[in-house]
OpenMM code with the backbone's topology and positions (N, CA, C; nanometers):
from openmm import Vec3, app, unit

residues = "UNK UNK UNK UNK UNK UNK UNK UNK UNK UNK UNK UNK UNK UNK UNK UNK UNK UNK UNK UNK UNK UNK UNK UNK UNK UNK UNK UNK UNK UNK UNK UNK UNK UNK UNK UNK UNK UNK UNK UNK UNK UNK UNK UNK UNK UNK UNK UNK UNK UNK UNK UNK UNK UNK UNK UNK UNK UNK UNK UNK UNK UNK UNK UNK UNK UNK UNK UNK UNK UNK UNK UNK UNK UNK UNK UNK UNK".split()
positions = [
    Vec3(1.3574, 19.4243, -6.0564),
    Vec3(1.4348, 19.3591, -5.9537),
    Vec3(1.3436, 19.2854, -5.8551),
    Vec3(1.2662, 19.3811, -5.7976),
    Vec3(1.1203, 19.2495, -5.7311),
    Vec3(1.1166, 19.1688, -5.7846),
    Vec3(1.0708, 19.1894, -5.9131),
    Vec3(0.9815, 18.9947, -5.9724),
    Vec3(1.0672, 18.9240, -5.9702),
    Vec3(1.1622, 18.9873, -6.0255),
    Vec3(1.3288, 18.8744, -6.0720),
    Vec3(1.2943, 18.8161, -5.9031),
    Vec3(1.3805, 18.8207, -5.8126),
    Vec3(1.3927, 18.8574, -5.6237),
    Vec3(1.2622, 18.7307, -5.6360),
    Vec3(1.1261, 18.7462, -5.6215),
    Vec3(1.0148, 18.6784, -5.6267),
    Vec3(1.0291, 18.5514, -5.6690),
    Vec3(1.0653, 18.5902, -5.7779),
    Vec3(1.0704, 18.4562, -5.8891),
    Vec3(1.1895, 18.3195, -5.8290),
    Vec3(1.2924, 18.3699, -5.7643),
    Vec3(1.3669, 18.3561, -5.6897),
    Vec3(1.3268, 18.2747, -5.5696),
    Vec3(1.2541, 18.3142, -5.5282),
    Vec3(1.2069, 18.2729, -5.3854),
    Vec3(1.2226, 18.3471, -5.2499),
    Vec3(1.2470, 18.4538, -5.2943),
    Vec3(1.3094, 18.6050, -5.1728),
    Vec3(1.1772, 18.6366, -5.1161),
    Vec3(1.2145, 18.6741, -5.0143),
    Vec3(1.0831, 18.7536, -4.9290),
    Vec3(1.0854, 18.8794, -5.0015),
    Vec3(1.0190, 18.9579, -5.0758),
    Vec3(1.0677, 19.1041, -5.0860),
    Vec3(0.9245, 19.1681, -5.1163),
    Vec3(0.9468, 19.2988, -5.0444),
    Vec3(0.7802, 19.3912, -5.0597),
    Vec3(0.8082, 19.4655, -5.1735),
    Vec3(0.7152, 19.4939, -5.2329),
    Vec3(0.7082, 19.6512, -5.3717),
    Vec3(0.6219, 19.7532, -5.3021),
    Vec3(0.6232, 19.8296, -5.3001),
    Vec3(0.5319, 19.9711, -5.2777),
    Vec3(0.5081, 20.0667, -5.3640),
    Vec3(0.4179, 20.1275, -5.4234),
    Vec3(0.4232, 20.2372, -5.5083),
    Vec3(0.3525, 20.3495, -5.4580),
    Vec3(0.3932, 20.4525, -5.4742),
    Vec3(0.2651, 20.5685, -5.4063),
    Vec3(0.1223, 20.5822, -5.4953),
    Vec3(0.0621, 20.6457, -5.4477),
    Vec3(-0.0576, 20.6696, -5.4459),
    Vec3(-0.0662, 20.7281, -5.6151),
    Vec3(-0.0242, 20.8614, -5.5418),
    Vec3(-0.0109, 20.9050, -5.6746),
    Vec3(0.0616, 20.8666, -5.8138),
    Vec3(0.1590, 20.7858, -5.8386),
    Vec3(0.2419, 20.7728, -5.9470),
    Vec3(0.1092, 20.6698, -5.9867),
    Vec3(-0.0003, 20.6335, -5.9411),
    Vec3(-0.1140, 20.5400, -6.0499),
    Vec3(-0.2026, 20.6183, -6.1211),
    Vec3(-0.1809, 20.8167, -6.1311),
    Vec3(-0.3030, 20.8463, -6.1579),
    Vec3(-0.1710, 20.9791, -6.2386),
    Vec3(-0.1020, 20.9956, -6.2348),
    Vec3(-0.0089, 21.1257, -6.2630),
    Vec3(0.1358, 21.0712, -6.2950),
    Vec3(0.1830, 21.1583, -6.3742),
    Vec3(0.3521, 21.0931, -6.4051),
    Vec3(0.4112, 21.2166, -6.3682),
    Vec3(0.5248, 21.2202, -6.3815),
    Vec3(0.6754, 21.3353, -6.3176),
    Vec3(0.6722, 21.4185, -6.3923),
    Vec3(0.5823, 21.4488, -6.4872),
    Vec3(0.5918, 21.5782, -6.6347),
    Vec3(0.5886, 21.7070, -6.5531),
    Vec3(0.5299, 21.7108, -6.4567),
    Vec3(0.4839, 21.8741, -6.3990),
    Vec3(0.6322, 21.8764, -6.3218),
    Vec3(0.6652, 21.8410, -6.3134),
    Vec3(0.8619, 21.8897, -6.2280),
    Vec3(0.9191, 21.9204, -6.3288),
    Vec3(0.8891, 21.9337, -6.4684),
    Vec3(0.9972, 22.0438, -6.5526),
    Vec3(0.8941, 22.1696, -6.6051),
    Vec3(0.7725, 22.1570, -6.5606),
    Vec3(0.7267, 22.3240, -6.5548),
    Vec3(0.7804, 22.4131, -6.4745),
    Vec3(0.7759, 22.5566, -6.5784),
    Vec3(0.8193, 22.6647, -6.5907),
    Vec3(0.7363, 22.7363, -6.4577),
    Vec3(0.6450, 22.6887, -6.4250),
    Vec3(0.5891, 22.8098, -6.3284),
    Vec3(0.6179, 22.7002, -6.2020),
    Vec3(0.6558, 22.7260, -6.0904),
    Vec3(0.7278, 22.6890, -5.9897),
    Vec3(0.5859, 22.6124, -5.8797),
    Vec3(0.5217, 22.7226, -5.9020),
    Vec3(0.3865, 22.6430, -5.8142),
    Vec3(0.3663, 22.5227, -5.8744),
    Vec3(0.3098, 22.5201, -6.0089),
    Vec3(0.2989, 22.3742, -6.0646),
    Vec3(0.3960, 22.2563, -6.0294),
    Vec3(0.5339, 22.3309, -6.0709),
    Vec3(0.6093, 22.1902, -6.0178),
    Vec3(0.6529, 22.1690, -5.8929),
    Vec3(0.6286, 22.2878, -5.8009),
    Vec3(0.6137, 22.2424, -5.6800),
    Vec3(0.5032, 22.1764, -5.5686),
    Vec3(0.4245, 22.1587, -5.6434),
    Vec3(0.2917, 22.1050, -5.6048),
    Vec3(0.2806, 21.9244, -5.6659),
    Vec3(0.3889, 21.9060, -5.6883),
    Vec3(0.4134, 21.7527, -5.7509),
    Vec3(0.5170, 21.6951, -5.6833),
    Vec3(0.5822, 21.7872, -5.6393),
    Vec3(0.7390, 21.7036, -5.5459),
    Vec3(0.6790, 21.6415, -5.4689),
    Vec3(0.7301, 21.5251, -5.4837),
    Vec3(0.7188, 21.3975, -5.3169),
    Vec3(0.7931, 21.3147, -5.3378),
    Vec3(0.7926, 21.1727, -5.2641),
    Vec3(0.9403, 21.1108, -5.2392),
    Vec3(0.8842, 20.9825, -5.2066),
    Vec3(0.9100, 20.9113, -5.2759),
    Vec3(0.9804, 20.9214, -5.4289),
    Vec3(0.9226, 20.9693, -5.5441),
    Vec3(0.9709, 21.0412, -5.6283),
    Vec3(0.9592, 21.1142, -5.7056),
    Vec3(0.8815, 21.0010, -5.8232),
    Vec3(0.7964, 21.0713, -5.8772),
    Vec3(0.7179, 21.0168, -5.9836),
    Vec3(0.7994, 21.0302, -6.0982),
    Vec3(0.7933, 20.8923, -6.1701),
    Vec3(0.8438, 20.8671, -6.3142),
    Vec3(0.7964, 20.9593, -6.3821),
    Vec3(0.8615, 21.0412, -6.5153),
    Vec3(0.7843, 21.1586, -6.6306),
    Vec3(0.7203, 21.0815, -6.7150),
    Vec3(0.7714, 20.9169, -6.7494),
    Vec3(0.6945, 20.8397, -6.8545),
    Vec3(0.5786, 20.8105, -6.8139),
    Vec3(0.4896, 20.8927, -6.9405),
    Vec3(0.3898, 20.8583, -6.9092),
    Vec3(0.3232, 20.7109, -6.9273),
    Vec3(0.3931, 20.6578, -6.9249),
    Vec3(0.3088, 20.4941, -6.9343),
    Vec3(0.3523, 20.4484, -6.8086),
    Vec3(0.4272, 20.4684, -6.7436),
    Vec3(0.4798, 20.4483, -6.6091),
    Vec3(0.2935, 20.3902, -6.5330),
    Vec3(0.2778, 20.4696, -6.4719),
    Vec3(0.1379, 20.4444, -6.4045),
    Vec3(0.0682, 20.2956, -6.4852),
    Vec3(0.0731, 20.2764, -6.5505),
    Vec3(-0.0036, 20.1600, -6.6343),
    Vec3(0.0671, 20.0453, -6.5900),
    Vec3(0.2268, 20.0630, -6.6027),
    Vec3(0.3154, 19.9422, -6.5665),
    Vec3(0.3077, 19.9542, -6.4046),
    Vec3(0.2634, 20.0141, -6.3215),
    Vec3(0.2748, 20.0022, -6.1536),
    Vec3(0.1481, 19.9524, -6.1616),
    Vec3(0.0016, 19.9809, -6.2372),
    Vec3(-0.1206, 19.9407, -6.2358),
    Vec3(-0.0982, 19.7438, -6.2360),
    Vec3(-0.0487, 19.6903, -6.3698),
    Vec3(0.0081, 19.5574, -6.3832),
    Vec3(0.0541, 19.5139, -6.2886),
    Vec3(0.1532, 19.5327, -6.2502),
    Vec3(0.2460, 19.4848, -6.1271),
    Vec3(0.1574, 19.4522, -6.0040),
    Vec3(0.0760, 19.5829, -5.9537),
    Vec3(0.0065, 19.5264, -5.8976),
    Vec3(-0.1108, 19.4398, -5.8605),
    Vec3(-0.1565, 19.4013, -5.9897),
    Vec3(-0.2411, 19.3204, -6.0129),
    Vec3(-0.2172, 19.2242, -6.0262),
    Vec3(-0.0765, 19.1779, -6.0634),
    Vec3(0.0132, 19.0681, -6.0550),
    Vec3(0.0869, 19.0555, -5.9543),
    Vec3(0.1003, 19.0943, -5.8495),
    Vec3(0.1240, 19.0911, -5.7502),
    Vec3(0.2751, 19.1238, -5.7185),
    Vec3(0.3328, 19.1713, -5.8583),
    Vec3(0.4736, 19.2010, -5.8135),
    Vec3(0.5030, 19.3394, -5.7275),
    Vec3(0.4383, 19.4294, -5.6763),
    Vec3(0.3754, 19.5193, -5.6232),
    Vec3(0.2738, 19.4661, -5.5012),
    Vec3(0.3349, 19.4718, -5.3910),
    Vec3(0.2717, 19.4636, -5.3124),
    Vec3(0.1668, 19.5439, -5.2128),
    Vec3(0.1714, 19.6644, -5.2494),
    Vec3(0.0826, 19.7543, -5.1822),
    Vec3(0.1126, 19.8936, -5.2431),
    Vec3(0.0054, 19.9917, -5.2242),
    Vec3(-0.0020, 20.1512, -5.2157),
    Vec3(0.0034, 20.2326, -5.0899),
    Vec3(0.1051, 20.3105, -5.1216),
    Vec3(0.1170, 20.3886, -4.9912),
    Vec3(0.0710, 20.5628, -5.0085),
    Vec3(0.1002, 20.5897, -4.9485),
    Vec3(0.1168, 20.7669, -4.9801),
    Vec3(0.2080, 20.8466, -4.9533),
    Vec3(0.2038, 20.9946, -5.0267),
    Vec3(0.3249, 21.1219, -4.9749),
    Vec3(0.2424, 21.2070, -4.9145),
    Vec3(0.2857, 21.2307, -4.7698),
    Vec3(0.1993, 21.3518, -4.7813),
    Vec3(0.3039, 21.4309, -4.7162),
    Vec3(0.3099, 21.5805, -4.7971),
    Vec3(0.4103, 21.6473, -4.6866),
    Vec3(0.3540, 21.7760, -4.7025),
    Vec3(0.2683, 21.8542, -4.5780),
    Vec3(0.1990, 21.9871, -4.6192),
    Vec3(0.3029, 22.1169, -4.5869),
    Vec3(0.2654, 22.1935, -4.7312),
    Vec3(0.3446, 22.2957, -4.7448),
    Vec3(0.2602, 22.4494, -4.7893),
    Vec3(0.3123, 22.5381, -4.7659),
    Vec3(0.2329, 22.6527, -4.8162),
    Vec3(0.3650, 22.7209, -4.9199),
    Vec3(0.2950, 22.8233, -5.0733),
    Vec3(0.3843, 22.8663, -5.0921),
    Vec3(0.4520, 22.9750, -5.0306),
    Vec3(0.4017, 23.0237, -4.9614),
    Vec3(0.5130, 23.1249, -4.8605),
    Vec3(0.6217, 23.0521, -4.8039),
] * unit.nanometer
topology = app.Topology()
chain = topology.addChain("A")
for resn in residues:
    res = topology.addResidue(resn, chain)
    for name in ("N", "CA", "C"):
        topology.addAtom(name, app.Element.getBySymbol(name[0]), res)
């Protein structure tokens, strides 16, 4: 929807987090709760793992306009 929007002539920003360029959403259907709770953030990372490769493109093409971050500190207690 960006590029389309772009291509267009729209003002429009992309953002991706930090993390979805180095990790995909696979650890949110592990069984041990620490693991997949140590991956939740918002927005939630794609499980495909090729995901990260296609946000890598984008932003090199500029349909992606910047990296941001999640940070939300938690303990498991």
């Amino acid at each position: 929807m960006i590029k389309k929007a772009k291509s267009m002539g729209w003002n429009v920003y992309g953002e991706t987090i930090a993390a979805a360029l180095g990790a995909d959403g696979s650890k949110y259907f592990s069984s041990d709760w620490k693991v997949a709770a140590t991956h939740v953030m918002s927005p939630p990372i794609s499980p495909d793992p090729n995901n990260k490769f296609k946000l890598m493109r984008h932003l090199s093409t500029g349909v992606l306009s910047s990296v941001g971050t999640d940070n939300c500190t938690f303990t498991y207690a």
